[in-house]
Residue, then its C-alpha position, 0 to 999 in steps of 0.5 A: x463569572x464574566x459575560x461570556x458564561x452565558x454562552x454555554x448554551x449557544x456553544x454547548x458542545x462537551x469536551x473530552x474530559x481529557x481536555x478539561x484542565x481540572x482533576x488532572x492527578x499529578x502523575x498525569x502527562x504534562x502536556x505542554x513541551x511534550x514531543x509530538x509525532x516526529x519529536x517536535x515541541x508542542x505548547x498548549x493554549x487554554x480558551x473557551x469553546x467558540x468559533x474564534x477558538x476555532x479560527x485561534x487553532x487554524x491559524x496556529x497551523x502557519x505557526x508550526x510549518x514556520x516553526x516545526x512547534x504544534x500548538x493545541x488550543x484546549x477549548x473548554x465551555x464557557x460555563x466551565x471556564x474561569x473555573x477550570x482556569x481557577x482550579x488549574x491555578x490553585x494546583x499551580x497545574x503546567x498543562x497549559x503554556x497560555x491562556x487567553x483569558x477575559x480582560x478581568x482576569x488581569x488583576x488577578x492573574x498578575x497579583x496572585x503570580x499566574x501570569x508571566x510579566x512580559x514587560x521587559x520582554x515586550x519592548x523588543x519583541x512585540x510592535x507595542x506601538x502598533x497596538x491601540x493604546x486602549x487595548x493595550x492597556x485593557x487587555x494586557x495591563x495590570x498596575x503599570x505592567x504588561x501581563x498579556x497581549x490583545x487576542x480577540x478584541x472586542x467592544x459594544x456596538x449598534x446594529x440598524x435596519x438601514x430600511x426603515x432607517x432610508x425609507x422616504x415616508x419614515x424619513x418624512x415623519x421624523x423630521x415632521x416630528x423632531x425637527x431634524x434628519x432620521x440618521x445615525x444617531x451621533x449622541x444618546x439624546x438623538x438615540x433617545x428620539x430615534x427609538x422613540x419614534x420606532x416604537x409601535x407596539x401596535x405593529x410588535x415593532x420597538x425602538x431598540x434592544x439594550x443590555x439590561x439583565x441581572x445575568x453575569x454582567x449584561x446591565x452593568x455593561x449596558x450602563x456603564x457607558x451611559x454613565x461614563x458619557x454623562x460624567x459619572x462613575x459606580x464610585x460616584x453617586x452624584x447628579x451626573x451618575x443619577x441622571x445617567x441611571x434615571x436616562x438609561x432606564x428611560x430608553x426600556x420603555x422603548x424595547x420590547x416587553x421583557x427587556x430587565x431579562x436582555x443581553x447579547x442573545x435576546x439582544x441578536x434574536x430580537x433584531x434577527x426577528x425585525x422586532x427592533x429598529x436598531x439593536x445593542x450587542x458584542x462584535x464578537x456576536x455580530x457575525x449572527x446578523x450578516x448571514x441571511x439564514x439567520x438574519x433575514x435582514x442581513x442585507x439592509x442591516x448597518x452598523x454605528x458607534x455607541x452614541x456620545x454624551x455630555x462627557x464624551x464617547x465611552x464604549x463598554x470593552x470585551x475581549x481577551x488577552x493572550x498570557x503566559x502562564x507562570x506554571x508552564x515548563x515552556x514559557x520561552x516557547x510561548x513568548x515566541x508564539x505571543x511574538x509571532x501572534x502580534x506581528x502585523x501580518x499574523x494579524x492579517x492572517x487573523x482578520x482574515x479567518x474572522x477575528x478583531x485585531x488590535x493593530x492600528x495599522x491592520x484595522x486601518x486596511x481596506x482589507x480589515x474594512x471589508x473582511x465583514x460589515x461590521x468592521x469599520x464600525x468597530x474599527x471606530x470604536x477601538x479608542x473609546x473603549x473603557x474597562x470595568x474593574x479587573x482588580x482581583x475583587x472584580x467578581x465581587x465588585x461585579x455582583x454589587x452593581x449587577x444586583x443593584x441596577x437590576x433593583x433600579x430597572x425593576x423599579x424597588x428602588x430609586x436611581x439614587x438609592x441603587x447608587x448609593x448601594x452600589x458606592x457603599x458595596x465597592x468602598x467596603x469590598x476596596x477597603x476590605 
């Protein structure tokens, strides 16, 4: 599972079985290197099914006039996935020349030999100092070795309503109230009084939407970099990570009723609806808050980083990289579209049609600034991006502290009883 399962349902559009890459028998056609219309290569991309998939297919139209190679992007649900991508590898099946696979992925596809080692290859071929060190490292590294390239990046930010935010007698209010300006929260403290005080049940009016559901990985998302900025780590069940878990859970009181079940979904409906005064959610999913058909405050609507702590600034990273598969009869071809994918112009062209790129130099641009409201915020928020575990274990892993936080929200057990669970979970799942 990983956290963009849930998505089967925004996305819930079927693909052709002939496109599934599971239950594919052997005497099936291969589908990567074989000849197209006019005999030209052809390298086959495995992905889910959404609109950055979409926009991967469009793109890769540049590619093959540049190179006469057609490029297929097979999109597959969400909810099918890592288990067609699973499947295909345990068949060791050649149907697919790359896969863009989640960040966690990266443990298991490089110890169990699915994925290509593109390291030696990389330092002549990709612009790796171009690429921000951090997604460098999240989407494409795996003990010391370079295994994928940064695809689609992603990380969590916030969303505002920069009416209620700018508005003279709410202003007012606050300042009588705290002290202080009504702004852009700088630290999970200042979070903490600006949802507070937008909290009004009376008027179905609530401070913030968080991640807090026992679904895929959306409390584990939503926590860890609280607790990461409070010094703390799911190893580590000591004063800084209770204090995290017991702050953290403090900030429910201040979502609308129902929060334990939130994630990006409820998280995107709950703004979209004006209940909240500042929402949490993906990038990827924040172009739901820039059309006015579904956002009726599109156009009052800002964006800021992840707040900071006490240990410094830490946001929860998305995303995937783009690997070549070890099974592939075309792996040279595919290195050459990973080459062409990374150069900065491709880039360009990538941000263009609505994808977040990883190139300090493009993201950088007032072109990747402007391309949507949202993107300098995640420009900001590149260097601060943490990864949770992507070991093989990571499913494992993953389900100890889904299941364990969501005890701690639900009040069955204390923030220190869920901590402790989780340290013992992830020891005995290592030492294993």
């Amino acid at each position: 599972m990983n956290r963009r399962n849930m998505l089967s349902y925004v996305v819930a559009i079927p693909v052709a079985a002939s496109l599934l890459l599971a239950g594919c028998n052997n005497g099936a056609k291969t589908a990567g290197g074989d000849a197209g219309a006019g005999g030209s290569k052809k390298i086959v991309i495995a992905w889910a099914k959404w609109e950055p998939a979409d926009n991967l297919q469009k793109l890769a139209a540049d590619y093959t006039k540049e190179t006469g190679t057609e490029v297929e992007v097979q999109q597959i649900p969400w909810s099918d996935f890592e288990t067609k991508i699973n499947s295909a590898w345990s068949g060791q099946d050649s149907s697919f020349d790359m896969v863009v696979g989640d960040s966690q992925w990266l443990g298991k596809g490089a110890t169990n030999g699915h994925y290509v080692d593109l390291t030696e290859w990389s330092k002549t071929e990709i612009p790796v100092a171009d690429i921000e060190p951090a997604a460098l490292k999240n989407y494409g590294e795996y003990d010391g070795k370079l295994y994928a390239v940064p695809c689609m990046a992603d990380g969590i930010g916030f969303s505002y309503r920069k009416d209620l935010f700018e508005d003279a007698a709410e202003k007012a209010a606050f300042k009588a109230k705290y002290g202080k300006e009504l702004s852009i929260p700088e630290t999970w403290e200042d979070f903490q009084k600006i949802a507070e005080f937008f909290t009004r049940p009376d008027k179905n009016l609530y401070g913030t939407a968080l991640f807090y559901s026992k679904e895929v990985d959306g409390a584990t998302m939503g926590f860890d970099q609280i607790l990461w900025a409070f010094g703390g780590n799911l190893s580590d069940n000591g004063p800084a990570a209770v204090k995290a878990l017991d702050f953290w859970i403090g900030l429910k009181k201040f979502c609308p009723p129902g929060a334990e079940t939130f994630y990006f979904s409820e998280s995107l409906t709950a703004f979209q609806e004006g209940k909240v005064a500042t929402a949490m959610n993906w990038f990827a999913f924040m172009p739901g808050l820039v059309k006015p058909e579904q956002n009726k405050f599109a156009d009052k609507t800002g964006y800021f980083v992840v707040p900071k702590g006490p240990a410094g600034r830490y946001i929860s990273l998305g995303g995937q990289g783009l690997s070549v598969s070890a099974y592939s009869k075309n792996q040279e071809d595919a290195k050459k579209f990973a080459a062409w994918f990374s150069k900065e112009d491709t880039q360009k062209k990538w941000v263009a049609l609505g994808g977040l790129t990883a190139n300090k130099k493009v993201s950088a641009t007032d072109e990747f600034k402007k391309a949507n409201p949202y993107n300098e915020t995640f420009s900001g928020s590149v260097q601060y991006l943490k990864d949770f575990y992507n070991t093989p274990e990571y499913t494992e892993l993953l389900k100890t502290s889904q299941d364990e936080l969501s005890a701690a929200i639900t009040g069955a057990k204390t923030s220190k009883a869920a901590l402790d669970a989780i340290a013992e979970g992830h020891a005995k799942v290592i030492k294993k």
